[in-house]
SEVEXZA-268740 format. One record per residue: residue in one letter; x, y, z of N, C-alpha, C in turn. Coordinates in steps of 0.1 Angstrom, whole numbers, plus 5000, padded with zeros to 4 digits. Layout:
! SEVEXZA-268740
aXYZXYZXYZ;...
This chain:
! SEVEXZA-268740
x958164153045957364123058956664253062;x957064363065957064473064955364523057;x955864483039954764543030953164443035;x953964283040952364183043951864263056;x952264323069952164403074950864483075;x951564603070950564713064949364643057;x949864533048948264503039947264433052;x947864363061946564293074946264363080;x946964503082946464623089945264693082;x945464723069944564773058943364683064;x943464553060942264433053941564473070;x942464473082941664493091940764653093;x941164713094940464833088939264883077;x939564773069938264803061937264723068;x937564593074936364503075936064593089;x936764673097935764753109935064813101;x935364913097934764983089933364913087;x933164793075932164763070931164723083;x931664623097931364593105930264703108;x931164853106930464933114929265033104;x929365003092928465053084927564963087;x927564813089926564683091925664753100;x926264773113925964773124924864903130;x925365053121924365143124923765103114;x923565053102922265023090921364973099;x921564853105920664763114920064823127;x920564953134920064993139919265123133;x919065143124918465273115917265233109;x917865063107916365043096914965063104;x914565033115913165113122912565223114;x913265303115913065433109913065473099;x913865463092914165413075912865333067;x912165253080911265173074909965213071;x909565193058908065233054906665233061;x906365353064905065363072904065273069;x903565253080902065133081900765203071;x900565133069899565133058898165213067;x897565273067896765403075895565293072;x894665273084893365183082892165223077;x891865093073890765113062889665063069;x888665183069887365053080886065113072;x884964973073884464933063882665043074;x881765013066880665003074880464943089;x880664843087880464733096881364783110;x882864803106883764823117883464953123;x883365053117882765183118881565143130;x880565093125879865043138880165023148;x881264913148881464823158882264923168;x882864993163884065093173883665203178;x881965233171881665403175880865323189;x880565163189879465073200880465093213;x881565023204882865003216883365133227;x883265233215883965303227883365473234;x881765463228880965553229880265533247;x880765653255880965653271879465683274;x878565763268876865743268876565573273;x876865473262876565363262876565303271;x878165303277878465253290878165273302;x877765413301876565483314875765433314;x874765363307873265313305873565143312;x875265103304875364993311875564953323;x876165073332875965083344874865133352;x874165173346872565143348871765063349;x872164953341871864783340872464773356;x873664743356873764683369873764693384;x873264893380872364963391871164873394;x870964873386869264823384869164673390;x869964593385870064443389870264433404;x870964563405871364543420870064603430;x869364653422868464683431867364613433;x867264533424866564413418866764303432;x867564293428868664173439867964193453;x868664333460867964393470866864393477;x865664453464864264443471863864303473;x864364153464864364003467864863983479;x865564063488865764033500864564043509;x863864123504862564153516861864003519;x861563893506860963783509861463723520;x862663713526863363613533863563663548;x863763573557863663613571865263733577;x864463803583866163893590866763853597;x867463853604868363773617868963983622;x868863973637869564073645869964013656;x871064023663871864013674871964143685;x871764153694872164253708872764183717;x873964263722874364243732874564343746;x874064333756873564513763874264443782;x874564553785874864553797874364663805;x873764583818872764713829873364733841;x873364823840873264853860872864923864;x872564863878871364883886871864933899;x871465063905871665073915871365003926;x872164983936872164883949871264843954;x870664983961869064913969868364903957;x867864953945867264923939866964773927;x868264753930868464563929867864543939;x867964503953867664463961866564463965;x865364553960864564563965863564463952;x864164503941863664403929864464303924;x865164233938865664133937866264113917;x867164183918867964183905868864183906;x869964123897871464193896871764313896;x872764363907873464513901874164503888;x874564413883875664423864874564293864;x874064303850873664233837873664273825;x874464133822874464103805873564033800;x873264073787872164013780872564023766;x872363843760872463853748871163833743;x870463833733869363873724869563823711;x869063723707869163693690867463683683;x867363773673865963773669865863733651;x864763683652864463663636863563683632;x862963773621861863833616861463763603;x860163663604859863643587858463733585;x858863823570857063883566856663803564;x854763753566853963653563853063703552;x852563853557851963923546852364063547;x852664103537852264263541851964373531;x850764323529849564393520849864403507;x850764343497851564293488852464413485;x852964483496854164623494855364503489;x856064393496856864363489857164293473;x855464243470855564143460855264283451;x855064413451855164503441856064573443;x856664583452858064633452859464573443;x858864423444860064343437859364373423;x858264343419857964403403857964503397;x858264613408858864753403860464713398;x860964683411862364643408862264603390;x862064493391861964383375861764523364;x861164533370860464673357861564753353;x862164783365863064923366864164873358;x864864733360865764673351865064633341;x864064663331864064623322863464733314;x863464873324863765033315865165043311;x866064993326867165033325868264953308;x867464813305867564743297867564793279;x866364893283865464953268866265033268;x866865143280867065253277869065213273;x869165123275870765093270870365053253;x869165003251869164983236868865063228;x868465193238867765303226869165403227;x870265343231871465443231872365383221;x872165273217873065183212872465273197;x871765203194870465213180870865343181;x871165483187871765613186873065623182;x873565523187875265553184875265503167;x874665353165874865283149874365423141;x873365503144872665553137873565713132;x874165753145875565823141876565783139;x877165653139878065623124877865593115;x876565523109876065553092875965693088;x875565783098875365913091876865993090;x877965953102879265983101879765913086;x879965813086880365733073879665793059;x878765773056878165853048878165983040;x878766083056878666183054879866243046;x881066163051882466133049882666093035;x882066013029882065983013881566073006;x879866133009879566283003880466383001;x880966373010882066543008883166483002;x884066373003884766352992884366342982;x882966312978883066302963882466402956;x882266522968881466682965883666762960;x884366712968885366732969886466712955;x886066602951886466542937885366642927;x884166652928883666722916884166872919;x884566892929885067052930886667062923;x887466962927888666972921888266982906;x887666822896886866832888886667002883;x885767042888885767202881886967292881;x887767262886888567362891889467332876;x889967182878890667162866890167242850;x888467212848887767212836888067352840;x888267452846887667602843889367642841;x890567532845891567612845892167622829;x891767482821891667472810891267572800;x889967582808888967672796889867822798;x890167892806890467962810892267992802;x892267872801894267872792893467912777;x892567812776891967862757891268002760;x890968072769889968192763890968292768;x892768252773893368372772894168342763;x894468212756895068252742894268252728;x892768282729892668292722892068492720;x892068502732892468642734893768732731;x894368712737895668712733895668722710;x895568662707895268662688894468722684;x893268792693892368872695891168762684;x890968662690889468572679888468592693;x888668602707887668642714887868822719;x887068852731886569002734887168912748;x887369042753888069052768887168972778;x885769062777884969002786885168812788;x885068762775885168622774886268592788;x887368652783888568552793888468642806;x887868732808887668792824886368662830;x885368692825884568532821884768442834;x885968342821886668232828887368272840;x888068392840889368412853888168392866;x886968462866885768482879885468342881;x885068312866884268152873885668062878;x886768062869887667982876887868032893;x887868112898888168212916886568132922;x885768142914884568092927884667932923;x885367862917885467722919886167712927;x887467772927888267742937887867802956;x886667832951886067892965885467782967;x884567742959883867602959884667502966;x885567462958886567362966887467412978;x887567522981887867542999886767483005;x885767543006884167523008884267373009;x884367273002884567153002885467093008;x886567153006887367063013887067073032;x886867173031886767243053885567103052;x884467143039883167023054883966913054;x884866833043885166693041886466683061;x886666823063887766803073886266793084;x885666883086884866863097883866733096;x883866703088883266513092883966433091;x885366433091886566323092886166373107;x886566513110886466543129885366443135;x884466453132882766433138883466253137;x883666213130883966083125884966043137;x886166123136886966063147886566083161;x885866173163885066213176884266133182;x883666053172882765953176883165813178;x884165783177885065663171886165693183;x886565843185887265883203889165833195;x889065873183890165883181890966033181;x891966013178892566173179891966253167;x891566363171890566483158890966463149;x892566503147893466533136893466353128;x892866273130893866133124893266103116;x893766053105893666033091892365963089;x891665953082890165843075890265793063;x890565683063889965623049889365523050;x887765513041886465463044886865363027;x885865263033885865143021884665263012;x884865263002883665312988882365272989;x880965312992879965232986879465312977;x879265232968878765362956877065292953;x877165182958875565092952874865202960;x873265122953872465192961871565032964;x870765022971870164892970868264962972;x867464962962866065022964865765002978;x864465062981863565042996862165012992;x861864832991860364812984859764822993;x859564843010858564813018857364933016;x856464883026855465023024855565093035;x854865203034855065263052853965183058;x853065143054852365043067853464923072;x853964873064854964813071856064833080;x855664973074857565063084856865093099;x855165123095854765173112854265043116;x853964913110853764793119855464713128;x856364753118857564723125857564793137;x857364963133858265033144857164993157;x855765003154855064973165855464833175;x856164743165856264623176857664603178;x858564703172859664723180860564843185;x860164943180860765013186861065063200;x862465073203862365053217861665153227;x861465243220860965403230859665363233;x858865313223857465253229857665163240;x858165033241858564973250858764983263;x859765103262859865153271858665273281;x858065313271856865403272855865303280;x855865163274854965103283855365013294;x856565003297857264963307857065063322;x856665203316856665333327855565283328;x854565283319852765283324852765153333;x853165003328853164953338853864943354;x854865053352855265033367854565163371;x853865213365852965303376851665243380;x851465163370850465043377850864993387;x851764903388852464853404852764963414;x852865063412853165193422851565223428;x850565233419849365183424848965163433;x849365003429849064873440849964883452;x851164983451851964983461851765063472;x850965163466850365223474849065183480;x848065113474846965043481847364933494;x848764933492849164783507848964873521;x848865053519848465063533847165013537;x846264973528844664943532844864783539;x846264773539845964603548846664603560;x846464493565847164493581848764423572;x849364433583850764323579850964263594;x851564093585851563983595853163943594;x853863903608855063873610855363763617;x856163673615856563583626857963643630;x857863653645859263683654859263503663;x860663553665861163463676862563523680;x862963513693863963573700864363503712;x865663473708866363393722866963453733;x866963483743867663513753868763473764;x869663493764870763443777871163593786;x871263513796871463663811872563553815;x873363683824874463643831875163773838;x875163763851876063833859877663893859;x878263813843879163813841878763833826;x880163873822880163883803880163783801;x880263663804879963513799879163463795;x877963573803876663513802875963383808;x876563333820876463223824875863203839;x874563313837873763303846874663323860;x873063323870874163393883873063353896;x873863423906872463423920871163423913;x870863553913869763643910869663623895;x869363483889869063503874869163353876;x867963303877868163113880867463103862;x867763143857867063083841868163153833;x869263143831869963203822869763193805;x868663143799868463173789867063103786;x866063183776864863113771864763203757;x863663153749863263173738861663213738;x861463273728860063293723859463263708;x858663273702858063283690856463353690;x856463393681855463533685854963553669;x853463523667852763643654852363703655;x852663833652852363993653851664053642;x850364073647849464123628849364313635;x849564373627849464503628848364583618;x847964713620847264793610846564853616;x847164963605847365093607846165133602;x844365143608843665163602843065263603;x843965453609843365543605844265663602;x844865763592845765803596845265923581;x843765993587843666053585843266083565;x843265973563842865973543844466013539;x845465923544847065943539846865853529;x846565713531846365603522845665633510;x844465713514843565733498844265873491;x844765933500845766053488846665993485;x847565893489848565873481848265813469;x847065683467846665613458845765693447;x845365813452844865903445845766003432;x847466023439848466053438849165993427;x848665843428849965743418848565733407;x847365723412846365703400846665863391;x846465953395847366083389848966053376;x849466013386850666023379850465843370;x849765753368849465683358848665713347;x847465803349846965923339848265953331;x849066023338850066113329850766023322;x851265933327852365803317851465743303;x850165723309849265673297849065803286;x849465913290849566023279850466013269;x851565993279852866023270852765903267;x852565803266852565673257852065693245;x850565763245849665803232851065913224;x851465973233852166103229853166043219;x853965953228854865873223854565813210;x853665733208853365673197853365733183;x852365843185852065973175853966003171;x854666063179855766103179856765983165;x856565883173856965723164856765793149;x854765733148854565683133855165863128;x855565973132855466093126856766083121;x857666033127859765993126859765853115;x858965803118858565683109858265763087;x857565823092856565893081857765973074;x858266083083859366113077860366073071;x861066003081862065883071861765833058;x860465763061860065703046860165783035;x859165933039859365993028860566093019;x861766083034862966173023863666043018;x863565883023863765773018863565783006;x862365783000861965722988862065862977;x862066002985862766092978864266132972;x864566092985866166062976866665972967;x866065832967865765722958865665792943;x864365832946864165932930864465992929;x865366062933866366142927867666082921;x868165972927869065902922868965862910;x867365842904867265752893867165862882;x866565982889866466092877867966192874;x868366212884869866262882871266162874;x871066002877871665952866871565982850;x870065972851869865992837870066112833;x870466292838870966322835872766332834;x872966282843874666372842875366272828;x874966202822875366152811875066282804;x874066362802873566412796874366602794;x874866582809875166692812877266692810;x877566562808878766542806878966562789;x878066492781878266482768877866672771;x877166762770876566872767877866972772;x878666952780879866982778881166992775;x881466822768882166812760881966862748;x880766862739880266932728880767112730;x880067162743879867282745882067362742;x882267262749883567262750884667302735;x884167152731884267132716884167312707;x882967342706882367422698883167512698;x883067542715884167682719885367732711;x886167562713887567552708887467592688;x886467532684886467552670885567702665;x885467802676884667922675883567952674;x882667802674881067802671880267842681;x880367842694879867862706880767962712;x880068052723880668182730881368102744;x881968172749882968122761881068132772;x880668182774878968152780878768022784;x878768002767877967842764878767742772;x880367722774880967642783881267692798;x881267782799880267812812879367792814;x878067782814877267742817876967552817;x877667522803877667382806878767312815;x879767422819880567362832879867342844;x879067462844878267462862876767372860;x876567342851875267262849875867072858;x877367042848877366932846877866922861;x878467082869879267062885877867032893;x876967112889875867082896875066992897;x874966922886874466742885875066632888;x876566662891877066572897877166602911;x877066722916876666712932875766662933;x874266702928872966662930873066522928;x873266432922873766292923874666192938;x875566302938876166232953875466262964;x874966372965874466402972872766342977;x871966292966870966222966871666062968;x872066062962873065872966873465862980;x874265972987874665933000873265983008;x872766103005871466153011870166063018;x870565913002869365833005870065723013;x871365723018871565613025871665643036;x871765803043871465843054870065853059;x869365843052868165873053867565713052;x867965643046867365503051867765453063;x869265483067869765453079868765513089;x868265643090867365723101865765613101;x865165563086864165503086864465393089;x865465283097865865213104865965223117;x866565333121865965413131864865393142;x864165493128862865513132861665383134;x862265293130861165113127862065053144;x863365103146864064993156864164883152;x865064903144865664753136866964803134;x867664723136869664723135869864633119;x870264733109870264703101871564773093;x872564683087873664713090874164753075;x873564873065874164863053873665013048;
């Protein structure tokens, strides 16, 4: 009895035990558990997040509803005002009495004001308004079209340097190689010293090369997350585009787009026209202005207002049209309209100014467009050329026919044709991105 005992004592002891190995596993596993998979964002999303959360943007959007609200506002002028007074007088004794008046009176007062005319200051006032919300409108879209346009070039720029970053490791490996053959074949003495001192230099400035590379590939992951308002330090990994897709348009077409959309013109002529209505807004002193009033009255000897001795009419009304104008005040009216004709001169400048500025952003784009393009097509065709020319070069080395030189020079030929290739491939897709830009078109590739 005794020995069965001890053994339910045991059996119970192991199963706490296990209980309790169960029990912290299950609370461990969080931790224990394999990190999330680090995000992958494409073109498209890249956009969408530098739109989302870029604080410029949102300022312009609250500029919109600056604007609407001012909009809103000056639409108040069309409609009649309403004001209320309520006043209380006193009068000294004999002087009531002698003008038979109350010593205390109250008086209520309700008035209403409609403009009938008034030289069309309101009806260009509200078309300033309109106008002003529909700069404030352009100028949120020429901030937008800024942001897309710095995350194609952030994205972009971000694949460049990785793959400037891959041809630098690339060299680093090829020179560390060459560098193992030209010190053992030194070493047996079939090369001269110089050869393997050679390799040791060029191998030290590749590896300078790829520091050099790696720092830009960190400072545009930065610029990247900066723009995107992520933390500096946080990891990037970008979907690959390696295509290229040609650019058949012409530049007449690139300056008939940009001319009928780009937003900065738009907006260019949005200013000239509201300095046209500033104009006109200023010519309304040359008119009289017409008003209907009406105003009710109640008196009372009491706060009640309920009439008294000395006040047998405790309340009446009026209506009244009041035309005013103001028809001398010294040539204020013709300087000021002299003033806005002035400052519409200058808007009509910078419009021309503007335009010029356009097709010149336009012109340029096009042209490092269709330059980097051809470069693409001529640097393919070499680095085949420059790959085979160093496997050979390579080759020869190893079997003594060529000097340690010859694969040196075909190492930095072939490093250098494959930068000139990524660099014209991403080059041309930054640069079409800016000649998208420059036309004002959202074009998303």
């Amino acid at each position: 009895m005794k020995l069965d005992m001890k053994l339910d004592m045991k059996l119970d002891i192991e199963l706490v035990k296990k209980w309790t190995v169960l029990f912290f596993a299950l609370l461990l596993l969080p931790a224990i558990s394999p990190p999330a998979q680090a995000e992958v964002f494409t073109l498209k999303e890249t956009i969408d997040r530098a739109v989302q959360a870029n604080l410029e943007l949102k300022a312009t959007e609250a500029g919109i509803e600056a604007a609407r609200a001012n909009k809103k506002s000056v639409h108040t002028e069309f409609f009649p005002s309403f004001d209320a007074q309520y006043r209380y007088q006193k009068i000294e004794e004999d002087a009531a009495r002698s003008l038979t008046l109350p010593e205390d009176q109250y008086t209520f007062v309700g008035s209403i004001s409609q403009p009938i005319f008034t030289g069309f200051s309101t009806l260009n006032q509200y078309r300033i308004a309109q106008l002003g919300l529909d700069a404030a409108a352009l100028s949120a879209g020429i901030t937008r079209q800024d942001v897309i346009f710095a995350a194609k070039d952030a994205y972009f720029s971000i694949l460049k340097a990785q793959k400037l970053v891959n041809v630098a490791n690339q060299a680093v490996a090829q020179l560390e190689s060459h560098k193992d053959v030209a010190e053992n074949f030194y070493k047996v003495g079939m090369t001269p010293l110089n050869d393997f001192l050679k390799s040791e230099v060029e191998l030290a400035n590749a590896r300078q090369d790829l520091i050099t590379a790696q720092n830009n590939l960190d400072i545009a992951e930065s610029n990247f997350n900066l723009l995107l308002r992520r933390p500096i330090n946080a990891p990037v990994q970008l979907e690959e585009v390696l295509y290229f897709i040609s650019f058949e348009k012409s530049i007449q077409y690139c300056l008939a787009v940009a001319l009928e959309h780009r937003l900065n013109l738009k907006l260019a002529r949005a200013d000239m026209e509201m300095s046209q209505k500033e104009v006109e807004l200023a010519k309304s002193g040359y008119y009289p202005k017409v008003n209907l009033e009406g105003n009710y009255y109640r008196r009372g000897e009491e706060w009640d207002l309920n009439g008294g001795p000395d006040i047998p009419e405790k309340d009446n009304w009026e209506v009244q049209a009041v035309a005013s104008w103001r028809f001398w005040e010294w040539g204020k009216t013709g300087y000021n309209v002299k003033a806005e004709k002035s400052r519409l001169a200058q808007v009509r400048f910078r419009l021309a100014e503007t335009e010029d500025r356009v097709a010149l952003d336009v012109k340029q784009s096009y042209l490092n467009t269709k330059e980097s393009e051809q470069n693409i097509v001529t640097v393919q065709q070499a680095l085949e050329q420059a790959r085979e020319n160093f496997r050979i070069s390579e080759q020869r080395y190893k079997e003594q026919i060529a000097t340690s030189t010859d694969v040196l020079d075909a190492q930095t030929l072939l490093t250098r044709t494959m930068s000139n290739y990524y660099n014209a491939l991403y080059n041309f897709k930054i640069s079409k991105a800016a000649l998208f830009r420059a036309m004002g078109v959202e074009v998303f590739e």
